[in-house]
C-alpha positions in Angstrom: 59.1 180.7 84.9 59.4 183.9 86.3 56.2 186.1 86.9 55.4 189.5 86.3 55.0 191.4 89.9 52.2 193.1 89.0 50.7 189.9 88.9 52.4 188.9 92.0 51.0 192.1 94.0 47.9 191.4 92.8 48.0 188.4 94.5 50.0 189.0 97.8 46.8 190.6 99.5 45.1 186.7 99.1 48.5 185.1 100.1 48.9 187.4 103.0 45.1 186.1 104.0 46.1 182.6 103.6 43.1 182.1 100.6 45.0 181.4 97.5 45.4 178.1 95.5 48.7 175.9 96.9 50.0 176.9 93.2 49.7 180.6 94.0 51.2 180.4 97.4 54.6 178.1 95.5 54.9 181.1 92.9 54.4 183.8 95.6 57.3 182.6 97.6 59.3 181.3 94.9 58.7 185.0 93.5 59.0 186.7 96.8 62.6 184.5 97.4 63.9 186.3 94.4 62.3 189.6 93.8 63.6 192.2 96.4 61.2 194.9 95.1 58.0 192.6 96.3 59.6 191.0 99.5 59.2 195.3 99.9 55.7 195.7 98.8 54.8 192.3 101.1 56.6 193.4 103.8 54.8 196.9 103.4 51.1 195.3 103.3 52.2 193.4 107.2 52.8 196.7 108.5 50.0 197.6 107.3 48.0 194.8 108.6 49.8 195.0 112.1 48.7 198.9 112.5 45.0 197.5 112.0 44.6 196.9 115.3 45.5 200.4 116.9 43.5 202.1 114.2 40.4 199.9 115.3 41.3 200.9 118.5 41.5 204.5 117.9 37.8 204.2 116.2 36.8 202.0 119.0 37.9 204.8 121.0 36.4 207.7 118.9 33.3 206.1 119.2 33.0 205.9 122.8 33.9 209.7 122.9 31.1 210.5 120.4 28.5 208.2 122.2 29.8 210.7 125.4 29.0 213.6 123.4 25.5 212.6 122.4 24.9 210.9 126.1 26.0 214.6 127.0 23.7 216.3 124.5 20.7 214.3 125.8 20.8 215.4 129.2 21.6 218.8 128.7 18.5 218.6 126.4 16.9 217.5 129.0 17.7 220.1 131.2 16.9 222.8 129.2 13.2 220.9 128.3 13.0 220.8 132.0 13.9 224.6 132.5 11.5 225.2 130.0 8.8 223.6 131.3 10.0 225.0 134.9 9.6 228.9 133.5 6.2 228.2 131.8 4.6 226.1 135.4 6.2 229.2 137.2 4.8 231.7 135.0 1.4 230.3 135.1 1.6 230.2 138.4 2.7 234.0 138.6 0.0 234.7 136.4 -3.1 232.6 137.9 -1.4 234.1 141.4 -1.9 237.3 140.4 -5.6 237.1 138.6 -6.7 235.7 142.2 -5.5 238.7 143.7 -7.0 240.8 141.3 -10.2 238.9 141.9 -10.2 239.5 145.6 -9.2 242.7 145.6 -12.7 244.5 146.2 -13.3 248.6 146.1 -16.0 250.7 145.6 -16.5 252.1 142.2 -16.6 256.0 142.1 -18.5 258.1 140.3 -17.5 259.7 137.0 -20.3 259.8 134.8 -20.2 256.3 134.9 -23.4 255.3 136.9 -27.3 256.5 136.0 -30.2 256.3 137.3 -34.1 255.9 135.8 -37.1 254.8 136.0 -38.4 252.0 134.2 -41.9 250.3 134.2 -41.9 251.8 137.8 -38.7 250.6 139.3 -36.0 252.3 139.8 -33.0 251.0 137.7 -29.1 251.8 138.3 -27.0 251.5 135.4 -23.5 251.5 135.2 -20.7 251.7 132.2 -17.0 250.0 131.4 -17.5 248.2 134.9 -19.6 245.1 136.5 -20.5 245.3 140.1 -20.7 242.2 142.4 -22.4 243.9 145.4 -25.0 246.6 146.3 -25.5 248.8 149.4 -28.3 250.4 149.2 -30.0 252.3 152.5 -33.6 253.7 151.6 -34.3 257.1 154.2 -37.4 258.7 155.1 -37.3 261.8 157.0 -39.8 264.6 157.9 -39.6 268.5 157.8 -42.4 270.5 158.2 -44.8 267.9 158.2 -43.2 267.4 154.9 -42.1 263.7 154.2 -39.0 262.7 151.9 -37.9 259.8 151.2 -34.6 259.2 150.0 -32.7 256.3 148.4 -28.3 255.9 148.4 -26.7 253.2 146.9 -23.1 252.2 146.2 -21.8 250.0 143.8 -18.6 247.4 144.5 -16.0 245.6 142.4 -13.0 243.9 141.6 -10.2 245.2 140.1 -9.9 242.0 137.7 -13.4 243.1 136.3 -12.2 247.0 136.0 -9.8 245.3 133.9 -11.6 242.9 131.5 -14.6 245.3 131.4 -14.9 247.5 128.3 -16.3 250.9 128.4 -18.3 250.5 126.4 -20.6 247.8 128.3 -23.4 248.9 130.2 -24.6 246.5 132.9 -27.9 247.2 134.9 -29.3 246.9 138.8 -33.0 247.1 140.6 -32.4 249.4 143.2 -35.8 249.3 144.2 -39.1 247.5 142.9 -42.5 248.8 142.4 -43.1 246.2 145.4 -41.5 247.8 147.5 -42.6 251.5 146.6 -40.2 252.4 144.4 -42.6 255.3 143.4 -42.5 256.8 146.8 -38.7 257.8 146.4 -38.1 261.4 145.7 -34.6 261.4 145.5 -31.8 258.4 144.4 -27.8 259.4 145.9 -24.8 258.0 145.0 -23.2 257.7 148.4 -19.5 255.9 148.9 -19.4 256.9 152.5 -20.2 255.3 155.7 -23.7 254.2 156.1 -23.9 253.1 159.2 -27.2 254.6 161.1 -27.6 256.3 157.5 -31.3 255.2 157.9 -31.9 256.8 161.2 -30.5 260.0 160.3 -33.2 262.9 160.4 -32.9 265.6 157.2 -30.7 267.9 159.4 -28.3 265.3 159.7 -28.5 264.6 156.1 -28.1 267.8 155.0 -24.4 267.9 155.9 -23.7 264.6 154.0 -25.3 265.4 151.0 -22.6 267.6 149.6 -20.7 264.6 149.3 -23.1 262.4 147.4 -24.1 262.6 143.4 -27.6 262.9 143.0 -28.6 260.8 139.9 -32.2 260.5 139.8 -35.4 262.9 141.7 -39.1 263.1 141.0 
């Protein structure tokens, strides 16, 4: 009985695997011995089945080369997380380098109607505005002219330039100058003086007279 070779194509793949019945396999190559047109499509299925093994190959192969790719991705990611973090270590350290210098870097504040002088509760009170002072000089004078006695009172004020900075204008901060303790009622006269004071207290009122153009006088009885 001869068989349709539909039928028989249908059943080459399991006769080519070896899994078919012994009955199948008799009909298969009793078909196959007389049917030139499936011999073909049989022989065409081995060739396929031979080529099997260079196309897992070639995928064997194209996945190795995509593994590469991704091992390659991962360290260049790498890279460019630790560039990243690099920049922002040397930033901050750019930054925090320069905030220390601005910290150190000490001058004394001049005067612009920025600084005033009162009294209050009898002391004598400095204030300042848009700046914060972190030192005082202050050099209290008394001299005598005419059997006249005057007492005078200079001060300067100091800062950094990070607090010129981060200091608004618009903030006022206040200073004793000098206490009802220690006779703040006996001053006649409060300076603001950003020259030298050295020997500024034993300077008699001639000598005083020629530095007094270059002081601002904020506060007298």
């Amino acid at each position: 009985m001869r068989y349709p070779c539909k039928l028989i194509q249908d059943i080459l793949p399991l006769y080519h695997d070896g899994v078919c019945s012994q009955e199948s396999k008799e009909i298969v190559e009793q078909h196959l011995s007389d049917c030139e047109e499936c011999r073909k499509y049989y022989d065409d299925l081995c060739g396929v089945d031979a080529m099997e093994p260079d196309r897992a190959l070639n995928k064997e192969n194209e996945m190795k080369k995509a593994e590469s790719f991704k091992g390659i991705k991962k360290r260049l990611l790498k890279k460019q997380v630790l560039l990243i973090l690099v920049s922002f270590a040397v930033f901050f350290v750019l930054i925090f380098s320069v905030i220390g210098s601005l910290k150190h870097t000490k001058y004394i504040i001049p005067y612009e109607n920025n600084i005033f002088v009162s009294m209050v509760d009898n002391q004598l009170i400095g204030r300042l505005q848009g700046n914060e002072a972190n030192h005082l000089k202050i050099k209290r004078v008394e001299t005598m002219n005419n059997n006249q006695k005057t007492t005078y009172l200079f001060f300067c004020m100091s800062s950094t330039k990070w607090d010129e900075i981060v200091t608004s204008d618009k903030i006022y901060s206040e200073y004793l100058l000098s206490s009802s303790e220690k006779g703040a009622n006996e001053i006649d006269k409060v300076y603001y003086y950003t020259g030298d004071y050295t020997n500024l207290e034993e300077m008699d009122e001639a000598e005083l007279q020629t530095i007094l153009p270059s002081c601002e006088l904020l506060w007298s009885k």
